[in-house]
C-alpha positions in Angstrom: 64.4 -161.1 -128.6 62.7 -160.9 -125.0 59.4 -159.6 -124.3 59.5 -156.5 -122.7 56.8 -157.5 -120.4 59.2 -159.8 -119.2 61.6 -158.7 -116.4 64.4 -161.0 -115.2 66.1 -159.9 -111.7 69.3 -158.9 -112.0 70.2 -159.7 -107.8 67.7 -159.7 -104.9 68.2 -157.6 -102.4 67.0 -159.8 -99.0 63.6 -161.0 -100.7 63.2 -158.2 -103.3 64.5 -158.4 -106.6 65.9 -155.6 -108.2 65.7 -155.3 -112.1 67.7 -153.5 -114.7 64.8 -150.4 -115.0 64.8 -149.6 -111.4 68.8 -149.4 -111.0 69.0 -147.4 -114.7 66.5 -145.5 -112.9 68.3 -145.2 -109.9 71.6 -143.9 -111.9 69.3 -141.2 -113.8 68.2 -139.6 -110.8 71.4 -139.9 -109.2 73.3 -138.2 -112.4 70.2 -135.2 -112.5 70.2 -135.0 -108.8 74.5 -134.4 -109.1 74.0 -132.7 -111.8 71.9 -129.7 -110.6 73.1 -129.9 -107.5 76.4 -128.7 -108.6 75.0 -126.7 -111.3 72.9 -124.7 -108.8 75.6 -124.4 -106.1 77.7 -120.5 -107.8 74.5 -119.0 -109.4 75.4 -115.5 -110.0 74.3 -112.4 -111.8 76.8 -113.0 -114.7 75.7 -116.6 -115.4 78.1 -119.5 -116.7 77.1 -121.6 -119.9 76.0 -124.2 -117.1 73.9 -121.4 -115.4 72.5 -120.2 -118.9 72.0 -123.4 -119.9 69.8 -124.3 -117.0 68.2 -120.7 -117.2 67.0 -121.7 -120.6 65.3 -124.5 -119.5 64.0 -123.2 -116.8 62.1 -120.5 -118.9 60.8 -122.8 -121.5 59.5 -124.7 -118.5 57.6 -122.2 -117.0 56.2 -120.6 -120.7 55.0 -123.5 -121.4 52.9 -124.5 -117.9 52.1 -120.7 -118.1 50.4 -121.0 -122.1 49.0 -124.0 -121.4 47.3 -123.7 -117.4 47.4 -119.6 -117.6 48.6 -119.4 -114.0 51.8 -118.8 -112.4 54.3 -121.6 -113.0 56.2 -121.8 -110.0 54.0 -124.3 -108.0 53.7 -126.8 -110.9 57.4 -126.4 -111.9 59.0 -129.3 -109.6 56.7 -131.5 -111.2 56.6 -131.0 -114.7 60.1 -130.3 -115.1 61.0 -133.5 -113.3 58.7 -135.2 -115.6 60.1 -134.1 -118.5 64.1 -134.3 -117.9 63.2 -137.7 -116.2 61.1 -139.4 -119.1 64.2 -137.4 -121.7 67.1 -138.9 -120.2 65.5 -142.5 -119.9 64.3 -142.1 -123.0 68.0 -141.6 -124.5 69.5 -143.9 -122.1 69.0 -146.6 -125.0 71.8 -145.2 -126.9 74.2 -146.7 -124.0 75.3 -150.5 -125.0 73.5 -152.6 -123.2 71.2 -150.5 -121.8 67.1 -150.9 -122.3 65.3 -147.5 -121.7 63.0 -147.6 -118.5 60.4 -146.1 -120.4 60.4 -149.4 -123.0 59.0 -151.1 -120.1 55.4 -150.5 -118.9 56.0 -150.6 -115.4 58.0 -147.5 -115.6 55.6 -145.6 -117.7 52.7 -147.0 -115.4 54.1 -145.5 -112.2 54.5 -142.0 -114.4 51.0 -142.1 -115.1 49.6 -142.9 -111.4 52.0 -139.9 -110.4 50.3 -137.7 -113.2 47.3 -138.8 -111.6 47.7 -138.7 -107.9 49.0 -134.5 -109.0 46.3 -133.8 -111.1 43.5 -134.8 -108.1 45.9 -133.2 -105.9 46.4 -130.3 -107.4 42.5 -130.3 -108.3 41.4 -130.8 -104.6 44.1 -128.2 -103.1 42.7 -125.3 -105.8 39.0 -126.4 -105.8 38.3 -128.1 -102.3 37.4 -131.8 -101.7 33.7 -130.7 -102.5 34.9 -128.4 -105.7 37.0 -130.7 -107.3 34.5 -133.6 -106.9 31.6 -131.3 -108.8 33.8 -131.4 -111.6 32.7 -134.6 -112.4 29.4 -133.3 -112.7 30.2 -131.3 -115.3 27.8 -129.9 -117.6 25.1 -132.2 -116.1 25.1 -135.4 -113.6 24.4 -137.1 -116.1 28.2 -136.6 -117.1 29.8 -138.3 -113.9 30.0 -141.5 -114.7 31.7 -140.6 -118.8 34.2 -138.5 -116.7 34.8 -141.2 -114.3 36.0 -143.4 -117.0 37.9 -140.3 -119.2 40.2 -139.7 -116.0 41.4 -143.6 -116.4 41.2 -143.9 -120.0 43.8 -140.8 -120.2 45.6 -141.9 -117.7 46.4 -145.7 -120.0 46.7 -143.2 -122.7 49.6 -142.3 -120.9 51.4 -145.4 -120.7 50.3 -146.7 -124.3 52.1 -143.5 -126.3 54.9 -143.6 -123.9 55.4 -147.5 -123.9 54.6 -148.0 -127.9 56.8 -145.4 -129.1 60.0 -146.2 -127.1 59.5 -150.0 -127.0 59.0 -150.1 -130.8 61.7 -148.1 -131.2 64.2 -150.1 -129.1 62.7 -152.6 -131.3 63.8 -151.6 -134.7 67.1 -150.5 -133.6 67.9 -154.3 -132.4 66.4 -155.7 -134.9 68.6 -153.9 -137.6 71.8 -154.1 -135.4 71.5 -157.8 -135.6 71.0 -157.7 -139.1 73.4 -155.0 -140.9 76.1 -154.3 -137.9 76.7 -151.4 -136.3 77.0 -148.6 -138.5 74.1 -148.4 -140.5 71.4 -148.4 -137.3 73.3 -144.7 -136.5 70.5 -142.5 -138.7 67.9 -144.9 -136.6 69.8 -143.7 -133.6 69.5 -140.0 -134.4 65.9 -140.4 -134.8 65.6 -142.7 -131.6 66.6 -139.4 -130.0 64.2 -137.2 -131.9 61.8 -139.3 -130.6 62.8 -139.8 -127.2 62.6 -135.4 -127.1 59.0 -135.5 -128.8 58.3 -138.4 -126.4 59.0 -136.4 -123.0 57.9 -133.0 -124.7 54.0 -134.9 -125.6 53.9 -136.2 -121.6 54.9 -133.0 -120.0 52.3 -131.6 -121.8 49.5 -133.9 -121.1 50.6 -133.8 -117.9 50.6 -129.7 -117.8 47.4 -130.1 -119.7 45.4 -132.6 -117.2 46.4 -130.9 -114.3 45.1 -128.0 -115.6 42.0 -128.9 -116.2 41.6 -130.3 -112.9 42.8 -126.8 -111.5 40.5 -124.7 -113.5 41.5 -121.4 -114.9 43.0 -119.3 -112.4 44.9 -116.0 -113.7 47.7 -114.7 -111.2 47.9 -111.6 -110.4 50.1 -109.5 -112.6 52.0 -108.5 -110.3 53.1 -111.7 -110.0 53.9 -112.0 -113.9 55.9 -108.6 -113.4 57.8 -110.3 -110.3 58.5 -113.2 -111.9 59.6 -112.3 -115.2 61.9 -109.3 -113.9 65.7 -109.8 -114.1 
């Protein structure tokens, strides 16, 4: 079995080569992109099962940004919810012969983590200021900075450890037992491959809700907000 810190080109494109991650990649954000595209295109009062659906998600999106940051969700929503359908569907992309989830290879998980990253000190500057978010660090003493120097890049490999352990491993065992027993018996593995993969994505979008609220600070909208956004 390859290492999956080994990536073999699939085609170049002119001098770049293009691997199997980055076109499965390409096809998941194609498929969402359709996918909500048309889904978004009739909304009406009396919603489809595509619209409710999506409703659904939607609202356990923003309850949990809102439990977790207390603030109004609709700014972070783009983000975390992209996160978290992304990181799903590549996650359960393995159950498609032949293909390897991006998210078993660390590259993939890396580049989630810098954009969890790059948010969180953006989102931290555009609440706090340059100046504000920055005296964070020196939080409760200067003597602080340089331990939360280092806890803002240790969470950040935190990141791509769970996220690369969990799916590689489990890509793993499911090849390892299809080349031993056949085809049918890996299916219970299978089942909980996708358990996993949901827990997987559910544990990052949190982390990610959670680290960019930090960086944020507490920051209560105003209720009439809450009352405008929760109204029908």
């Amino acid at each position: 079995m390859k290492s999956p810190l080994v990536l073999e080109p699939l085609f170049f494109v002119g001098p770049v080569p293009l691997t199997q991650p980055v076109l499965v990649t390409w096809a998941i954000m194609a498929a969402l992109g359709l996918l909500f595209f048309f889904a978004t295109r009739r909304l009406s009062v009396k919603p489809s099962r595509m619209q409710a659906a999506l409703e659904i998600l939607v609202e356990a999106i923003d309850g949990q940004i809102r439990d977790t940051m207390q603030v109004d969700p609709r700014p972070y929503r783009p983000l975390i919810g992209t996160l978290f359908l992304y990181v799903l569907v590549a996650n359960w992309s393995s159950l498609v012969p032949g293909i390897e989830p991006p998210t078993a290879h660390i590259e993939t998980d890396a580049a989630l983590a810098l954009i969890v990253l790059a948010a969180t000190i953006g989102y931290g500057i555009g609440a706090r200021g340059i100046a504000g978010y920055l005296k964070t660090f020196a939080e409760p003493s200067w003597v602080m900075i340089p331990l939360n120097v280092v806890e803002q890049i240790t969470r950040t490999f935190s990141l791509i450890v769970r996220l690369f352990g969990n799916i590689m491993s489990g890509v793993f065992v499911i090849g390892i037992v299809l080349s031993l027993a056949g085809l049918i018996v890996p299916i219970p593995l299978m089942a909980l491959d996708l358990l996993t993969g949901a827990v997987q994505a559910y544990i990052f979008a949190v982390l990610a809700t959670v680290f960019i609220g930090a960086a944020v600070g507490e920051r209560r909208p105003p209720s009439s907000s809450l009352k405008e956004e929760k109204s029908p």
